[in-house]
N, C-alpha and C positions, 0 to 999 in steps of 0.2 A: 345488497346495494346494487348490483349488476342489475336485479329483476326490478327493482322499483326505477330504475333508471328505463329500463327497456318499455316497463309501463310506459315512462311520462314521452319518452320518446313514441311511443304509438299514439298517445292522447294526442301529441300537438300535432302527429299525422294528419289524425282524423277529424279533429277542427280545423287544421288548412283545408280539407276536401271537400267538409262542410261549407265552409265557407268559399273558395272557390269556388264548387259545386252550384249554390246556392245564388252566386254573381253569373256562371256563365249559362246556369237556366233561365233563369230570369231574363237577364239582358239579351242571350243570343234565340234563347228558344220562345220562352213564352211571352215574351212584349210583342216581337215581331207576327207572331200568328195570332193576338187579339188584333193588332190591326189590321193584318191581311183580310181578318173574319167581318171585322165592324169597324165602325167608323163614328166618329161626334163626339159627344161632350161624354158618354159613358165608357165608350172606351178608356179615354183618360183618366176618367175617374178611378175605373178597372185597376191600371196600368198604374195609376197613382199611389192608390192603395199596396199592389205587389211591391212597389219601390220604397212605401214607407215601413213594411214589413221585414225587407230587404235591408235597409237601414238599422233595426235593430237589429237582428240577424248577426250583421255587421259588428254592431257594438256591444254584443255579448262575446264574440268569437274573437274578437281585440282584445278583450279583458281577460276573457280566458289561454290567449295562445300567451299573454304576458306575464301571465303566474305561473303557467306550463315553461317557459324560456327562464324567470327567474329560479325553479327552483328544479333546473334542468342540471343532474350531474353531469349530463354525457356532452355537457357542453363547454368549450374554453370562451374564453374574453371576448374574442374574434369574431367567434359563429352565435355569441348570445347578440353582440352588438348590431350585428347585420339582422338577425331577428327580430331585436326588437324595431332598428329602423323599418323593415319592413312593416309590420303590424302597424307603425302607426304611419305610416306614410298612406298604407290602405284606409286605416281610421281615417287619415286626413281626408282622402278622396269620398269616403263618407257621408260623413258631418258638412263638407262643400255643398253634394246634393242635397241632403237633409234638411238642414238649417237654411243653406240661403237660396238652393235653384229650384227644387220643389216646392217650397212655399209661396215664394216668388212666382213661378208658373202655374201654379194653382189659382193664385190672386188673379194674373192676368186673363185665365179659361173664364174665371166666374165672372171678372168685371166686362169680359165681352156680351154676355149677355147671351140670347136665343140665336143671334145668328153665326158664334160660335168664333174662336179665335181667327180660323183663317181670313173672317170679314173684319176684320177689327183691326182700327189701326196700329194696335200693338202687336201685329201679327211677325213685327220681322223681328221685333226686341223677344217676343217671345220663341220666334224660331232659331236664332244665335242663341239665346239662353238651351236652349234644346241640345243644340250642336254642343257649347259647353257641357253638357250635363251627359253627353252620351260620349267624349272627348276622356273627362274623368272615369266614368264606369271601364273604355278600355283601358287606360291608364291602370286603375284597381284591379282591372281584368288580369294583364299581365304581369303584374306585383303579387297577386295571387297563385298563377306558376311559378312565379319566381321562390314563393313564401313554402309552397307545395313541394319544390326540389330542393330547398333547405331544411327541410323540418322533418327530412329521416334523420 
């Protein structure tokens, strides 16, 4: 019992790091240096892509840290509860980008046309929506350490 516990307890480790891991490459490392590199409509696209990849990422490592917490021996009421809050507070910040700000901001890139969102007069709806969108990722950012120093 002790070693199947010590398993599950290294499994949901190592899906918090993943997934942490996976949000603070993304977001702090590799979004910031395609744009420092390039600029326009393919970066975003780039950048789009990495986010909607990120998002399932996201939603498999949700599902996983919550079968890993449900059938966690080494865990009491207390510390499954916060866990689970966790994982899906992170899912929430997710599914926010997923579903409704990246789809949304992808509509606005492409309905701006050739001369690109910053000419376009949807450029400040679409740069608040930005700010929200990068507002949540820190948010999930730090639910993520959070999820990481709970889940030994």
């Amino acid at each position: 019992m002790a070693q199947t516990a010590g398993r599950i307890a290294a499994a949901r480790l190592l899906v918090a790091a993943l997934w942490a891991g996976a949000l603070w490459v993304l977001g702090y490392v590799a979004a910031p240096a395609v744009f420092s590199l390039a600029g326009g409509a393919l970066t975003g696209d780039l950048v789009g892509a990495f986010l909607r990849r990120l998002a399932w990422i996201s939603m498999a490592c949700a599902v996983l840290m919550l079968i890993l917490v449900r059938f966690s021996p080494d865990l009491d009421g207390a510390r499954r509860r916060s866990l689970k809050l966790l994982v899906l507070a992170m899912l929430a910040c997710a599914l926010v980008m997923f579903v409704g700000l990246q789809p949304a901001m992808a509509f606005m890139r492409d309905a701006a046309g050739p001369a690109g969102i910053r000419a376009s007069p949807m450029w400040t709806r679409f740069a608040v929506m930005h700010g929200v969108s990068q507002l949540f990722h820190l948010i999930e950012s730090v639910l993520a350490a959070m999820l990481l120093l709970k889940s030994r």
